[in-house]
matplotlib code that plots the C-alpha trace (Angstrom):
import matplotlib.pyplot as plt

x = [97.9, 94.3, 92.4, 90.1, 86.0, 84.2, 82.5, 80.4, 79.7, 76.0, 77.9, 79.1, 77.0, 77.2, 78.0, 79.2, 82.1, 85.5, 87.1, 90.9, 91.4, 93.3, 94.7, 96.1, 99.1, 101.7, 105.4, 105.4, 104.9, 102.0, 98.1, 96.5, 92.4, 91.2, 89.8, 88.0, 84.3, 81.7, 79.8, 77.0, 77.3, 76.1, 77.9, 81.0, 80.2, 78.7, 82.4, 84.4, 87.5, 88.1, 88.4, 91.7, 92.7, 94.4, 97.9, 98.1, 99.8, 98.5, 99.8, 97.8, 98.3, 96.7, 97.4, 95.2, 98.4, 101.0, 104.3, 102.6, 104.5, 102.7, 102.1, 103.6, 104.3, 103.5, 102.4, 100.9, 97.2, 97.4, 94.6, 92.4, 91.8, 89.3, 88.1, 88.4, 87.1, 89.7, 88.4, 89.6, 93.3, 94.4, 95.8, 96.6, 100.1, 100.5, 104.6, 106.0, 108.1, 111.5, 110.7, 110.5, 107.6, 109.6, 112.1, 109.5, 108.0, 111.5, 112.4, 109.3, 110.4, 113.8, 114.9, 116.0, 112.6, 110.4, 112.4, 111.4, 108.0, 108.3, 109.4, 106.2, 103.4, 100.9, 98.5, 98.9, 96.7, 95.1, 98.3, 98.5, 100.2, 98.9, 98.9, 101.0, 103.8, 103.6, 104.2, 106.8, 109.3, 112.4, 113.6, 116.5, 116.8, 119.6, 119.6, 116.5, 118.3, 119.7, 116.2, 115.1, 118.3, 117.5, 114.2, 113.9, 116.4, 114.1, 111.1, 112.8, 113.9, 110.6, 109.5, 112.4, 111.3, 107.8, 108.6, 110.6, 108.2, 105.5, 108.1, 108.2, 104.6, 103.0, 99.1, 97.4, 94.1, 92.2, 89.3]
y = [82.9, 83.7, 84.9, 87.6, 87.0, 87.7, 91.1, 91.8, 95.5, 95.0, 94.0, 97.4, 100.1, 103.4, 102.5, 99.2, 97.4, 98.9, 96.3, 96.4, 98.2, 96.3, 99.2, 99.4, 97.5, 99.8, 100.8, 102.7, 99.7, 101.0, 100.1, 103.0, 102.7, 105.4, 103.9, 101.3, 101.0, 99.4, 95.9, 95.5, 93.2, 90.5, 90.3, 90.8, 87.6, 85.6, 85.7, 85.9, 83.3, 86.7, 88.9, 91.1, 93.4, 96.3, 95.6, 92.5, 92.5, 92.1, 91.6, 91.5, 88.8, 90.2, 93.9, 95.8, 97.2, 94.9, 95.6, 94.9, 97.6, 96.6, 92.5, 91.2, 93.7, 93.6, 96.5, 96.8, 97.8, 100.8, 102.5, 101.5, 98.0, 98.1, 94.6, 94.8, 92.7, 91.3, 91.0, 88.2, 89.2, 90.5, 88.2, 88.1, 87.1, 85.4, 85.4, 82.5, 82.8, 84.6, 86.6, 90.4, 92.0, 95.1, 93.4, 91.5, 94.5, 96.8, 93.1, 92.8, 96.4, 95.3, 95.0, 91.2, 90.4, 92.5, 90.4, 87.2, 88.6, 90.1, 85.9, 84.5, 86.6, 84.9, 87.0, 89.8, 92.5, 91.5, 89.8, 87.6, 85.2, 81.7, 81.6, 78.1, 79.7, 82.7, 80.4, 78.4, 81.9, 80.7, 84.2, 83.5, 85.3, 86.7, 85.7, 87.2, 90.4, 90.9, 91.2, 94.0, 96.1, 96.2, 96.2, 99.0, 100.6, 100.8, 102.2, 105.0, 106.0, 105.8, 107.9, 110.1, 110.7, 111.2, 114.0, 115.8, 115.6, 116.9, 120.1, 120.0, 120.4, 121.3, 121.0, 124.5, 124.7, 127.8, 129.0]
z = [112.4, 112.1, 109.3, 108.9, 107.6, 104.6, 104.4, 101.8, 100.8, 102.6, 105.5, 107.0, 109.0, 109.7, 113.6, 115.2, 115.6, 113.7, 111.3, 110.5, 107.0, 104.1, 103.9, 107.5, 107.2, 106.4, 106.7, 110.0, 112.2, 113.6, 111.9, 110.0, 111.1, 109.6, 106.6, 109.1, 108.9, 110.8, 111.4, 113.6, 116.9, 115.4, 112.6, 114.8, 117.4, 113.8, 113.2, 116.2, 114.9, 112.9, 116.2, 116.9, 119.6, 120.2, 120.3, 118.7, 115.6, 111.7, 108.4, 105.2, 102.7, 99.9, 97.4, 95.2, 93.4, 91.8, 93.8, 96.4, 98.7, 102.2, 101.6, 104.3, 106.5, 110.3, 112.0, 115.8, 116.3, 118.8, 120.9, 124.0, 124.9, 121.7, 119.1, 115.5, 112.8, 110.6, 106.8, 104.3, 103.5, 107.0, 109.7, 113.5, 114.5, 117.5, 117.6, 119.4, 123.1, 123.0, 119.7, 120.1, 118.2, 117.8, 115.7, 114.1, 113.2, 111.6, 110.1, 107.8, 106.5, 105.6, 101.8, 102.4, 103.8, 101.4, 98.1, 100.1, 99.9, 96.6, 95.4, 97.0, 95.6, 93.1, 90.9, 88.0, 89.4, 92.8, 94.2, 97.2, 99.3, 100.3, 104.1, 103.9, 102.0, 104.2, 106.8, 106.1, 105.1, 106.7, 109.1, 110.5, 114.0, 116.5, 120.3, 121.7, 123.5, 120.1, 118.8, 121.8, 121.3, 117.5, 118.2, 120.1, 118.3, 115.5, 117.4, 119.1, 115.7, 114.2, 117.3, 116.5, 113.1, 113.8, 116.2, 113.9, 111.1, 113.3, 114.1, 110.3, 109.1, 112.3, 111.9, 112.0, 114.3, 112.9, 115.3]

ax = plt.figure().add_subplot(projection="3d")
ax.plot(x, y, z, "-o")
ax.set_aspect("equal")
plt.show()
């Protein structure tokens, strides 16, 4: 798991590089960018242990609120092969062999796994999670084509949703 890099308010430009929003990580599975701002190149290759691509997946470790509702979740970053900058608080997940990342992904949304989350957070009003504790959350996990059929259960249902919603409140264009 790597971390993101300190930004400081100074740090971010009107143009650049994008960096991943705290506030990306989310409940749909998929990262929310569009509260990301920009560094400029340099900044970006100063701190290039901090790097993430599209379609890698994040969590964030850390909360402004005090429930916490998105700690720990994991959500995919979507979009053309693009580099982000991960800030302090948001992490890459590099998932090891014969885990699915779709049932990684509809796990950490689950009510057992957000109470093992809810259990681990330190803090009163900025609330976090120590990366070592993070770590060591004990999942347990079925066979690996277990994990794709639920998996991808979960997805196509997400998907499902999202259609109907957009049949719902369909966005009006006025010209």
């Amino acid at each position: 798991m790597t971390g993101g890099a300190s930004i400081a308010p100074d740090d971010y430009q009107e143009e650049g590089i994008r960096t991943i929003p705290k506030g990306a990580v989310n409940s749909t599975g998929v990262a929310d960018l569009s509260g990301s701002k920009n560094v400029t190149k340099e900044f970006f290759q100063h701190n290039i242990a901090s790097i993430v691509s599209a379609n890698n997946l994040v969590t964030s470790l850390r909360d402004l609120v005090p429930s916490a509702p998105n700690m720990g979740r994991i959500v995919r970053i979507i979009g053309a092969d693009e580099d982000f900058l991960m800030p302090q608080g948001v992490y890459k997940i590099e998932l090891k062999d014969r885990i699915d990342e779709n049932f990684v992904i509809a796990y950490s949304n689950s009510e057992q796994y957000r109470k093992i989350i809810s259990s681990e957070k330190n803090g009163s009003t900025q609330v976090h999670i120590r990366n070592g504790e993070f770590l060591n959350i004990g999942i347990s996990t079925p066979s690996y084509e277990e994990q794709i059929q639920i998996g991808t259960f979960f997805k196509n249902l997400d998907n499902l949703i999202t259609l109907h919603q957009r049949k719902l409140f369909p966005i009006i264009i006025s010209t």
